[in-house]
C-alpha positions as CSV (number, residue, x, y, z in Angstrom):
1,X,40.6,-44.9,26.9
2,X,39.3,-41.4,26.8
3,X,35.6,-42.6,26.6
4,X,36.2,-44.7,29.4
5,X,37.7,-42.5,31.6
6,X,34.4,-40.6,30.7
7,X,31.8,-43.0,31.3
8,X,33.6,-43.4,34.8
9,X,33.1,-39.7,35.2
10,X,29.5,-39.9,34.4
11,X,28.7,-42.8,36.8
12,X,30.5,-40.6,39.3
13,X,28.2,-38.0,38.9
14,X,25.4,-39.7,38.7
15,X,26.3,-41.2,42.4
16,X,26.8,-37.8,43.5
17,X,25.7,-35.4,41.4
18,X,24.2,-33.0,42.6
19,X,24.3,-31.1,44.5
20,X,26.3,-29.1,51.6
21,X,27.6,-28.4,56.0
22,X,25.5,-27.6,59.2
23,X,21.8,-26.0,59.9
24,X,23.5,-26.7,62.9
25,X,25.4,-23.6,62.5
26,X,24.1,-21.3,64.9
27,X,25.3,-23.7,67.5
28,X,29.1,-24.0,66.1
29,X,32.0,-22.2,66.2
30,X,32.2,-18.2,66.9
31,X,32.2,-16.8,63.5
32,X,28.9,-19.2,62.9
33,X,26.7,-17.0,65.3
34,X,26.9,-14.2,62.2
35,X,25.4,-16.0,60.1
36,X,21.4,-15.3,59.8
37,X,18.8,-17.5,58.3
38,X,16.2,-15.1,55.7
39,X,13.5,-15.5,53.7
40,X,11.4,-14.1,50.8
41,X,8.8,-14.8,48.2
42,X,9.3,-15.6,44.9
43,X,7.4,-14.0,41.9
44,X,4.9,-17.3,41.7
45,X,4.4,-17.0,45.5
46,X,7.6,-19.9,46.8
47,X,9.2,-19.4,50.1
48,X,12.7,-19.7,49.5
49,X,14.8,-19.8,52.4
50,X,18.9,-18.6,52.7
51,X,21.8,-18.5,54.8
52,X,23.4,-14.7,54.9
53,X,26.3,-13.2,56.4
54,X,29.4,-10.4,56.2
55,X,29.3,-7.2,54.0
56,X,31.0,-6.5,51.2
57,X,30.4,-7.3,47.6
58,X,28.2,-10.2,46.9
59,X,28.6,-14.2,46.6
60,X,25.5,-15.9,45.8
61,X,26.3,-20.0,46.8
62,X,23.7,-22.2,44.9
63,X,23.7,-26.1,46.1
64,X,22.9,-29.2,43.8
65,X,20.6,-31.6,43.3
66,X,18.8,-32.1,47.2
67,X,21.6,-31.0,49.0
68,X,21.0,-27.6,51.5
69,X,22.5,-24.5,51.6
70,X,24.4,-25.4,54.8
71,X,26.6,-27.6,52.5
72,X,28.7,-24.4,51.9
73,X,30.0,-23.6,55.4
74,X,33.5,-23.6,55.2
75,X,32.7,-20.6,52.4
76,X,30.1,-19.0,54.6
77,X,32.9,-19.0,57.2
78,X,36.0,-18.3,55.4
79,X,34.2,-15.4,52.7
80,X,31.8,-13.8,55.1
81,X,34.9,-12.1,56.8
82,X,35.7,-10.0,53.5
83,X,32.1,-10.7,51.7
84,X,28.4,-10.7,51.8
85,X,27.7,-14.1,51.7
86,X,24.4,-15.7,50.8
87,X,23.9,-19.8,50.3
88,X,20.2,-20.8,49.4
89,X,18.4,-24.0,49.4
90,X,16.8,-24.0,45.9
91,X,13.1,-24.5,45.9
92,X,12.0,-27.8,47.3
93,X,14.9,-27.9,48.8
94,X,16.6,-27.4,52.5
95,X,14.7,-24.9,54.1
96,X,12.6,-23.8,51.7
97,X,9.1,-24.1,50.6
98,X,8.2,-28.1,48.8
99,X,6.6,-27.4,45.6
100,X,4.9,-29.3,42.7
101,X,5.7,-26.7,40.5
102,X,8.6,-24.8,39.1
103,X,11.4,-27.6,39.9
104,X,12.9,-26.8,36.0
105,X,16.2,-24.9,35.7
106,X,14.5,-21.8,34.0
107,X,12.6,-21.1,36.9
108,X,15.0,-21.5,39.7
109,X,17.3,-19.8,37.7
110,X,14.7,-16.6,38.4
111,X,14.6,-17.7,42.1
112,X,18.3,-17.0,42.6
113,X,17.8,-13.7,39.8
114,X,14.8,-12.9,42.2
115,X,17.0,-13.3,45.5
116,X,20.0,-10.7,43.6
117,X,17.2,-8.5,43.3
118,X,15.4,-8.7,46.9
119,X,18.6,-8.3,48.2
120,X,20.4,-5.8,45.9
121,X,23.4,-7.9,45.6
122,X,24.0,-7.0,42.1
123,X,26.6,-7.6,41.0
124,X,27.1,-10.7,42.4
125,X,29.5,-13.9,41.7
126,X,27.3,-16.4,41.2
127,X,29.0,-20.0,42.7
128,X,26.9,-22.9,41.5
129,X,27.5,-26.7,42.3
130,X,26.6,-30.0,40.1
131,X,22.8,-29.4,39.5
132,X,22.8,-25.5,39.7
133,X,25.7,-25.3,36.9
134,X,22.9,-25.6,34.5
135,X,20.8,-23.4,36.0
136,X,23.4,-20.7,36.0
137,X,23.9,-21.8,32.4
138,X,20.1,-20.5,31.9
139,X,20.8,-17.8,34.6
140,X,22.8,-16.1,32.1
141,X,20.9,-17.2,29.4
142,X,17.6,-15.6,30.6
143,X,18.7,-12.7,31.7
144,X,22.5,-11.9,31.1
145,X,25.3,-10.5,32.9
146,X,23.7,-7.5,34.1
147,X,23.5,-8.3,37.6
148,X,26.8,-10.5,38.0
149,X,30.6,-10.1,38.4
150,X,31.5,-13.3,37.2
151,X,30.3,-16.9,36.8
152,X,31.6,-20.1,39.0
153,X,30.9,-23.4,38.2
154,X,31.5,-26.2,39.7
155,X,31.8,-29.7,39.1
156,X,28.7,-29.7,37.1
157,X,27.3,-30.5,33.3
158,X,27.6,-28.2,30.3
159,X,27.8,-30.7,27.7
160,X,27.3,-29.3,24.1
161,X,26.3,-32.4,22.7
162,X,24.6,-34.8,25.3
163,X,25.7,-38.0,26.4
164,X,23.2,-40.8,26.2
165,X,25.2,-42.7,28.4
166,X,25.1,-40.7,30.9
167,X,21.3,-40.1,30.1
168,X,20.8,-43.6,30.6
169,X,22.4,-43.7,33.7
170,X,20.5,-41.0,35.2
171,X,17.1,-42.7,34.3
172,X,18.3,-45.8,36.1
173,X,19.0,-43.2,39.0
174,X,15.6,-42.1,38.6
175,X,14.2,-45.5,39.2
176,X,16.4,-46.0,42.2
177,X,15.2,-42.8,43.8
178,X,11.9,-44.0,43.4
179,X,12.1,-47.6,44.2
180,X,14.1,-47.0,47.3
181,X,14.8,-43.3,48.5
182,X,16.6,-44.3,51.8
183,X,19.3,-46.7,50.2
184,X,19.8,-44.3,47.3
185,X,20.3,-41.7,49.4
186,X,23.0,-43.3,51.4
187,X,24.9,-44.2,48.7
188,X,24.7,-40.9,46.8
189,X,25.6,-38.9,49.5
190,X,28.8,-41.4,50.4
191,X,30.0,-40.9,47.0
192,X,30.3,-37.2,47.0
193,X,33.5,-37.6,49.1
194,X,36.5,-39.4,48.2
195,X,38.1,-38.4,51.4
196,X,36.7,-39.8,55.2
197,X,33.9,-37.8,56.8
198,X,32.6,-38.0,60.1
199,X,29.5,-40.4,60.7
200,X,27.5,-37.7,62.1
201,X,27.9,-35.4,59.1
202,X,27.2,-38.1,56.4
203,X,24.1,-38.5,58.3
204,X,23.1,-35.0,58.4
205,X,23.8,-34.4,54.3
206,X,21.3,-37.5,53.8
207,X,18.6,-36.1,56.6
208,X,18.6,-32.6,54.3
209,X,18.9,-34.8,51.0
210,X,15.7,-36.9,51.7
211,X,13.7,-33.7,52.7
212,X,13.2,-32.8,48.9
213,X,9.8,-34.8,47.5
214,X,10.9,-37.3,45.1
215,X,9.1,-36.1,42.7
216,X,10.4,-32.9,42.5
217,X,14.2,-34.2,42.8
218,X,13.3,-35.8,39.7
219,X,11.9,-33.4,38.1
220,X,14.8,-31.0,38.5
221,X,17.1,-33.5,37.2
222,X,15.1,-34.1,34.1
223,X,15.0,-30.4,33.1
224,X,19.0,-30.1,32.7
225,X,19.4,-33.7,31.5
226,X,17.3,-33.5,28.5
227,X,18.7,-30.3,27.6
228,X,20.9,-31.8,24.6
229,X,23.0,-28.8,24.1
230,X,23.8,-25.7,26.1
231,X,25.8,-23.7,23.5
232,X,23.3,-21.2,23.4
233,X,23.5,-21.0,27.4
234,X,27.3,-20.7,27.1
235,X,27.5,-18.0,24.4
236,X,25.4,-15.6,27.0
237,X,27.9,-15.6,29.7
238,X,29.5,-12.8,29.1
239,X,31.6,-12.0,32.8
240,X,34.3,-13.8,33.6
241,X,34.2,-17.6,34.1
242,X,35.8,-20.5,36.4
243,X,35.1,-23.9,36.0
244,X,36.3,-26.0,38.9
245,X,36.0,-29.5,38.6
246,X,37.3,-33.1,39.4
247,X,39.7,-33.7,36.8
248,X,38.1,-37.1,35.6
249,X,35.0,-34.9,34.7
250,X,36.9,-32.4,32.9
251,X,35.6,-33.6,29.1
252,X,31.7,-33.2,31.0
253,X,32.5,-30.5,32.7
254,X,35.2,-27.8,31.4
255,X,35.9,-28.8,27.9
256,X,32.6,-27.6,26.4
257,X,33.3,-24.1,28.4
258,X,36.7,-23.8,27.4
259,X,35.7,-24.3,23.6
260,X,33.2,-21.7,24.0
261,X,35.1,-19.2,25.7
262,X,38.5,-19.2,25.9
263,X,39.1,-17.0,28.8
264,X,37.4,-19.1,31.4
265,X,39.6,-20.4,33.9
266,X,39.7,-24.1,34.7
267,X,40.5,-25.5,37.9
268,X,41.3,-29.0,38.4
269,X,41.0,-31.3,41.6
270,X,42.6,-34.8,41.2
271,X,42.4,-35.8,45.0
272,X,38.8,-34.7,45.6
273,X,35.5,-36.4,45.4
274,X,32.0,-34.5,43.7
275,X,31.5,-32.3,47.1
276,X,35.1,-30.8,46.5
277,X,35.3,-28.1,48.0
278,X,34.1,-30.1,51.5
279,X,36.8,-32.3,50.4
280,X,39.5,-29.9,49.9
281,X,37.9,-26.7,51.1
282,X,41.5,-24.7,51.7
283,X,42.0,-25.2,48.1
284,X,38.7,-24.7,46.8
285,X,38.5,-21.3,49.0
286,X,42.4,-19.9,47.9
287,X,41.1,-20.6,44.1
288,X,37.8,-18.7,44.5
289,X,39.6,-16.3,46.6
290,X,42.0,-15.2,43.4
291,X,39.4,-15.2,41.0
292,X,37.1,-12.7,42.8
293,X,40.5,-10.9,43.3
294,X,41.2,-10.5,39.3
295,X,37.6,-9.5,38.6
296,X,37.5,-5.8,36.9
297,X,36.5,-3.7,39.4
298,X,37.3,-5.7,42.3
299,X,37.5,-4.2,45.9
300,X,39.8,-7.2,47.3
């Protein structure tokens, strides 16, 4: 039963994995005309693009696989009151600059390291969805804690032993992506919510999904999914950790973190889809919210 209830949770991901909610924000509500668009150039020469906005201590919001850094406005909105708020679009992503090169976790892991820096957020909670919970995975393992309050992760991978069902199913993904982007886009982007969203917006997440190259969409994919193990990864967090996460992905997701470090927090969403906190963002906001709130040192 258990491995069942798994292999659901894989295909889940693998339908919306990533990993979100409006470029269109400078024409939406009030608190959306404080929110800036930047740039800056990465250490091998890549535009990346972000979303900023508030003051305060930092939160870095990283987006998954093809999806913008828009995708996070209902955080933008609700933290930028009490924070400094930056969303990127990862390279090849969004906004920012299509590349050939560089589309592996290790090196956009340095991209958002390389945005801390440009910025001086340090420290910063680092909020990472689907695709970019490995890459915060090798964030910390790169580089450690130095620059970072604490760690979120979100409905993403950190398996310490890798699935080869779930590798399997990915490859057929990659096939799909390639064979036909359009209809694999539209039914990825679907799956992300379990709850009804408006037409207008599906259509918007799948306009900013298919702007990332194919090639590169699979070639970030590929660098977490052959990882086989990401113990080493986990043993170099060493701030405080959340895990928040769908609770049919919980074995994928917060299991391997738990094992590794007992003091992470774990957050479960039963009535949410992949893109949970679109789905439930009041929850996903009052969770983050208490966790930033119990960090040492914390000014809220």
């Amino acid at each position: 039963m258990r491995r069942n209830r798994a292999a659901a949770g894989c295909r889940r991901v693998v339908l919306g994995i990533v990993a979100f909610c409006s470029s269109a924000m400078a024409t939406g509500p009030a608190s959306a005309a404080e929110v800036q668009g930047g740039s800056f150039s990465t250490s091998d020469g890549v535009k990346i693009h972000y979303l900023e906005a508030g003051k305060g201590p930092a939160i870095v919001f990283v987006p998954g696989w093809s999806m913008p850094a828009w995708i996070w406005e209902s955080q933008i909105k609700h933290f930028s009151e009490n924070f400094h708020v930056l969303a990127l679009d990862p390279r090849s992503q969004g906004e920012s600059e299509k590349v050939a090169n560089g589309n592996d976790m290790e090196r956009r892991a340095r991209d958002v390291k390389e945005l801390v820096e440009h910025l001086h957020l340090a420290p910063a909670v680092l909020v990472g969805w689907s695709l970019a919970v490995p890459e915060l995975l090798s964030y910390a393992e790169q580089f450690g804690g130095d620059s970072v309050r604490g760690y979120v992760l979100v409905d993403g991978f950190a398996w310490t032993k890798q699935d080869l069902q779930f590798v399997a199913s990915m490859l057929a993904m990659y096939h799909q992506v390639e064979a036909n982007r359009a209809v694999f886009t539209d039914r990825f982007v679907r799956s992300m919510y379990r709850k009804p969203q408006p037409e207008e917006y599906i259509e918007r997440v799948k306009q900013a999904s298919m702007q990332m190259p194919a090639d590169s969409a699979v070639a970030a994919s590929v660098s977490s999914v052959s990882r086989a193990d990401f113990t080493a990864a986990i043993r170099k967090m060493d701030k405080p950790v959340m895990v928040i996460c769908e609770t049919q992905l919980k074995a994928m997701a917060a299991d391997p973190i738990a094992a590794l470090i007992p003091t992470a927090r774990v957050e479960l969403f039963e009535d949410a889809g992949h893109a949970l906190f679109v789905d439930d963002a009041d929850r996903f906001n009052t969770v983050l919210e208490d966790f930033i709130a119990h960090l040492a040192g914390s000014r809220r």
